[in-house]
DODO-916927 format. One line per 2 residues: for each residue x, y, z of N, C-alpha, C. Coordinates in pm, 1 decimal, decimal comma. Example, Ala and Ser with C-alpha at 12.3 -4.5 7.8 and 13.67 -1.06 7.14 Angstrom:
# residues 2
1319,0:-569,0:780,0:1230,0:-450,0:780,0:1320,0:-330,0:780,0 ~ 1285,0:-225,0:708,0:1367,0:-106,0:714,0:1290,0:3,0:787,0 $
This chain:
# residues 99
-1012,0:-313,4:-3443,0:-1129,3:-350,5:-3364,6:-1094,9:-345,0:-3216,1 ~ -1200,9:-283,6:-3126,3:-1190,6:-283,3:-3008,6:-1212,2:-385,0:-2926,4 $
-1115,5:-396,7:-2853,5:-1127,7:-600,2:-2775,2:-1049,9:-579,4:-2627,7 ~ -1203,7:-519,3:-2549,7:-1146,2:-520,5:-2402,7:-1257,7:-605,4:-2349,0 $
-1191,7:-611,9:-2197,9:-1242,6:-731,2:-2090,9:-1198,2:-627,0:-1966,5 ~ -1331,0:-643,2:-1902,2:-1363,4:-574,1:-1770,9:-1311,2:-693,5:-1701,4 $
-1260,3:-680,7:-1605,7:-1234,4:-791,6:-1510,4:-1303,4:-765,9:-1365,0 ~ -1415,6:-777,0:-1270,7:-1361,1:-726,0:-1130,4:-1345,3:-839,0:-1064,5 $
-1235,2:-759,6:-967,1:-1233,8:-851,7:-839,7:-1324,9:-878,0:-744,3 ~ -1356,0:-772,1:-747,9:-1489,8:-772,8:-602,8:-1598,5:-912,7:-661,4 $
-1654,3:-995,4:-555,2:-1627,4:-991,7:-378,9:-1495,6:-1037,9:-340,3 ~ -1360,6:-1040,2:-412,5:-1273,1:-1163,2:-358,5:-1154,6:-1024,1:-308,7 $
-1186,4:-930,4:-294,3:-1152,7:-786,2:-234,8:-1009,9:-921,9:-131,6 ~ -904,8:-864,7:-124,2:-771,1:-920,2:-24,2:-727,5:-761,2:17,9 $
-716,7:-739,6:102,8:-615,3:-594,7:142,9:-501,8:-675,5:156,4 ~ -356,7:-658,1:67,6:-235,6:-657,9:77,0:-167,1:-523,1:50,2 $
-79,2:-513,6:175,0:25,5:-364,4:233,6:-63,6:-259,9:216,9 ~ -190,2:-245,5:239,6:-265,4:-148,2:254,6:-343,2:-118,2:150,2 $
-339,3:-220,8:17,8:-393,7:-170,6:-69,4:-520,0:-317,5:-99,8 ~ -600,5:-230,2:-211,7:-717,6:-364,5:-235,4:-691,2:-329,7:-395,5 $
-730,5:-434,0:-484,4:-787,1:-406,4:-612,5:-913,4:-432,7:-616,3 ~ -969,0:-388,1:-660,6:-1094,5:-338,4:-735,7:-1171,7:-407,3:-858,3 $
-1094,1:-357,7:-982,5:-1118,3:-421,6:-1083,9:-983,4:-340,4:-1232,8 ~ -987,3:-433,8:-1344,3:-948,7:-395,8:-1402,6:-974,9:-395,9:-1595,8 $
-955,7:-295,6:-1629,2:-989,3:-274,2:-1772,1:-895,0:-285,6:-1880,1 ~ -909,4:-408,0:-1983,3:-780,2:-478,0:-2037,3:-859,8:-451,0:-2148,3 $
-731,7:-369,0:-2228,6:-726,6:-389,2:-2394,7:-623,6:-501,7:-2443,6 ~ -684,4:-582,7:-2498,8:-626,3:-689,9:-2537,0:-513,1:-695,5:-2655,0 $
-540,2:-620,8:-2730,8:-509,0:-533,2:-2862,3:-378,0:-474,9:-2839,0 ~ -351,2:-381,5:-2722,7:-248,8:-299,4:-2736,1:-148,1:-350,8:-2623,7 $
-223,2:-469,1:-2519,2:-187,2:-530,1:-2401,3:-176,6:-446,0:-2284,1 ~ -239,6:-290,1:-2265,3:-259,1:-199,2:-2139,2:-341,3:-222,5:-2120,9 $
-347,4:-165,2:-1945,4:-445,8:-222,3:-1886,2:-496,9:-37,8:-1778,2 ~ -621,5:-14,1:-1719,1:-664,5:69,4:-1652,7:-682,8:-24,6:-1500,8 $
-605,1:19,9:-1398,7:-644,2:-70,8:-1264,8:-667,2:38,4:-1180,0 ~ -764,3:3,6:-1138,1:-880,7:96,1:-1017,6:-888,2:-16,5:-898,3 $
-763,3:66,5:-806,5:-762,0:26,4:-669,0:-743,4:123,5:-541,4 ~ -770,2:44,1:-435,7:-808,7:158,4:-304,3:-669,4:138,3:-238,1 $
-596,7:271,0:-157,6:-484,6:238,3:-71,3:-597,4:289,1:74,2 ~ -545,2:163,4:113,8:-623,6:237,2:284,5:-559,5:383,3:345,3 $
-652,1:436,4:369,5:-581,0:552,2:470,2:-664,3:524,0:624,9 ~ -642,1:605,1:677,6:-717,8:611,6:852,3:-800,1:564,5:857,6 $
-895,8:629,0:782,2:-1118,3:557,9:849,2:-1177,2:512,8:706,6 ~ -1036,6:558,0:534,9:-1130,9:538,1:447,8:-1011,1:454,2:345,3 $
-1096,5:464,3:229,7:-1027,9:395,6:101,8:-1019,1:529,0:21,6 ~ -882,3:508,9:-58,0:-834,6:617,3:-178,7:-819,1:549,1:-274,6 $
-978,2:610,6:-388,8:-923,9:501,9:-490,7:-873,0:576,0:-573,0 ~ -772,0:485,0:-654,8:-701,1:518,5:-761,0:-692,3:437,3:-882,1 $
-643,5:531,6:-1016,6:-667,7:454,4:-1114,2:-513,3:483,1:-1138,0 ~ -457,6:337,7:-1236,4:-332,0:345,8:-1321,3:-353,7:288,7:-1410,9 $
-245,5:364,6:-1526,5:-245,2:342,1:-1658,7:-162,0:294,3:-1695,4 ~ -91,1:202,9:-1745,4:-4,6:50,7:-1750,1:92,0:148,2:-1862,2 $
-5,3:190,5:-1942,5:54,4:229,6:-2068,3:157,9:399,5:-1999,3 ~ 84,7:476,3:-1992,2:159,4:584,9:-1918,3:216,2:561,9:-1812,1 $
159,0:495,2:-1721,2:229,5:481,8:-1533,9:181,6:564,9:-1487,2 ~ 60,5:654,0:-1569,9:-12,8:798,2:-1438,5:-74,7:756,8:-1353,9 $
-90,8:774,1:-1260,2:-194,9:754,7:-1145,9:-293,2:857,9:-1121,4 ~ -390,2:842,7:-1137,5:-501,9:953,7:-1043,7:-579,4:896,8:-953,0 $
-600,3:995,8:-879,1:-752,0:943,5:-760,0:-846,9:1017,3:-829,6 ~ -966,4:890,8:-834,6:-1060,4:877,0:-847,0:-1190,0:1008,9:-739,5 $
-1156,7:910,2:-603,6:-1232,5:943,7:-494,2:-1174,4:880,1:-350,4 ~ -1239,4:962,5:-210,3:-1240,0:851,8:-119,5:-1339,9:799,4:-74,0 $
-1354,9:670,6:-21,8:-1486,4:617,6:22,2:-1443,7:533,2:132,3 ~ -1548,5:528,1:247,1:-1534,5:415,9:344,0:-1536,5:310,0:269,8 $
-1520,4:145,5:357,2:-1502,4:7,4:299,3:-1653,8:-1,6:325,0 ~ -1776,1:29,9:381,4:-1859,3:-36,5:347,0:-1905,0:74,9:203,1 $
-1877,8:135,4:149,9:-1920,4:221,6:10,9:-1849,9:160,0:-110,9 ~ -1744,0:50,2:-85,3:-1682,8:-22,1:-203,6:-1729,9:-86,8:-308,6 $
-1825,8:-146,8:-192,0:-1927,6:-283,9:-319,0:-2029,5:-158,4:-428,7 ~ -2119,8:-107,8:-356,3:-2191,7:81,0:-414,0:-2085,4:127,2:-545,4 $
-1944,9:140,2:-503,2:-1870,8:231,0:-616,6:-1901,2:120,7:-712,6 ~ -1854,6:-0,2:-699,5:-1809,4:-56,9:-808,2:-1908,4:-88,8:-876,5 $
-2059,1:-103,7:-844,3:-2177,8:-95,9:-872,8:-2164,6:47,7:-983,6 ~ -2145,8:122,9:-893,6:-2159,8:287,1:-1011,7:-2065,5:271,5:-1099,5 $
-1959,6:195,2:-1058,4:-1902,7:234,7:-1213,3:-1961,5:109,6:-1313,6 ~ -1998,4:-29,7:-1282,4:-2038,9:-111,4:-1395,6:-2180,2:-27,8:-1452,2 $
-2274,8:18,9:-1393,0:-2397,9:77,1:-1475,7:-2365,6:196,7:-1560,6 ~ -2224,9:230,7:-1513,4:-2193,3:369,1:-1642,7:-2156,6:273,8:-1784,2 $
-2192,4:393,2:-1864,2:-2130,1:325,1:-2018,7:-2000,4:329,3:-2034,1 ~ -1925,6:277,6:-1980,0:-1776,7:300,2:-1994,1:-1716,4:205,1:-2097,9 $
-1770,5:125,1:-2128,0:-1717,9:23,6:-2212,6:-1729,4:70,1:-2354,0 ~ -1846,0:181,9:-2379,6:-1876,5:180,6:-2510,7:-1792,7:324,1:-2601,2 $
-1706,0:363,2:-2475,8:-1597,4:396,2:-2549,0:-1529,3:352,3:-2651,8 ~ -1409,6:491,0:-2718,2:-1417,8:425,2:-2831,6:-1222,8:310,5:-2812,0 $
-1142,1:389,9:-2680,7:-1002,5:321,3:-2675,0:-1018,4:349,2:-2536,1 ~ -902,6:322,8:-2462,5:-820,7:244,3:-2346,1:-860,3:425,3:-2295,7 $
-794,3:517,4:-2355,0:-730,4:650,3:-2322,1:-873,0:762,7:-2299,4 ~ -1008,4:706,9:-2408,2:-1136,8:748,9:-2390,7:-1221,9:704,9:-2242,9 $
-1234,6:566,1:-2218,1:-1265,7:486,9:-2118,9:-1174,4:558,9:-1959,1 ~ -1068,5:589,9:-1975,4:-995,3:675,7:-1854,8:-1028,5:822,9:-1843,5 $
-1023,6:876,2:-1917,3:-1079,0:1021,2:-1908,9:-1222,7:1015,1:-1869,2 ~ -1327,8:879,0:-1931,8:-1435,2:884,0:-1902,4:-1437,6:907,7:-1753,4 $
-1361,2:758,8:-1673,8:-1410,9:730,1:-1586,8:-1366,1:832,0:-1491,2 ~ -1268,3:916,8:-1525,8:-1202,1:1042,2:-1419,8:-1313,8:1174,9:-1420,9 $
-1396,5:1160,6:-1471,3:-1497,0:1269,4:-1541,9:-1599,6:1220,4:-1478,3 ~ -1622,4:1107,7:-1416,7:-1796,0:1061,0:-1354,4:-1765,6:1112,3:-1207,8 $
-1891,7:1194,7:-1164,3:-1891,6:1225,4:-1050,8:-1979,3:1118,9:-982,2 ~ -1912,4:1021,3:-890,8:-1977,3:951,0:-803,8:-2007,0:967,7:-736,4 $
-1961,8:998,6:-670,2:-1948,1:1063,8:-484,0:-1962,7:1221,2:-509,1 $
């Protein structure tokens, strides 16, 4: 049985060493987790996702800080949850064109 928990952080957003978290996607089951966070660059945010279980990283997208609260909006109204594992839900979310 599938037994995850969306977590986000947002509004309690902290930039520590240049980076923010976002939010994160916990399978309870296998104990990995999907974390979608921004590293600041110059004028914007680079978000990125990691996979606890692999250690891959991808970027997502970049977005200014006022487009943060918007992403995370787009990604809760996608169906991402109704995936069927941890590894479906990541490919999903690398596959949504937001931006």
């Amino acid at each position: 049985m599938l037994n995850i928990n969306v977590l986000y952080i947002y509004p309690k957003i902290m930039e520590i060493n240049n980076e923010i978290n976002l939010f994160r996607i916990v399978d309870n089951n296998i104990k990995e987790t999907l974390v979608i966070y921004g590293e600041k660059q110059i004028t914007n945010y680079k978000i990125l996702m990691i996979n606890t279980m692999s250690g891959e990283i991808n970027t997502i997208c970049e977005i200014n800080e006022s487009e943060i609260e918007s992403f995370i909006e787009n990604i809760k109204v996608k169906d991402i949850i109704s995936q069927k594992d941890l590894n479906s839900m990541e490919k999903y979310i690398l596959n949504l064109t937001i931006y």
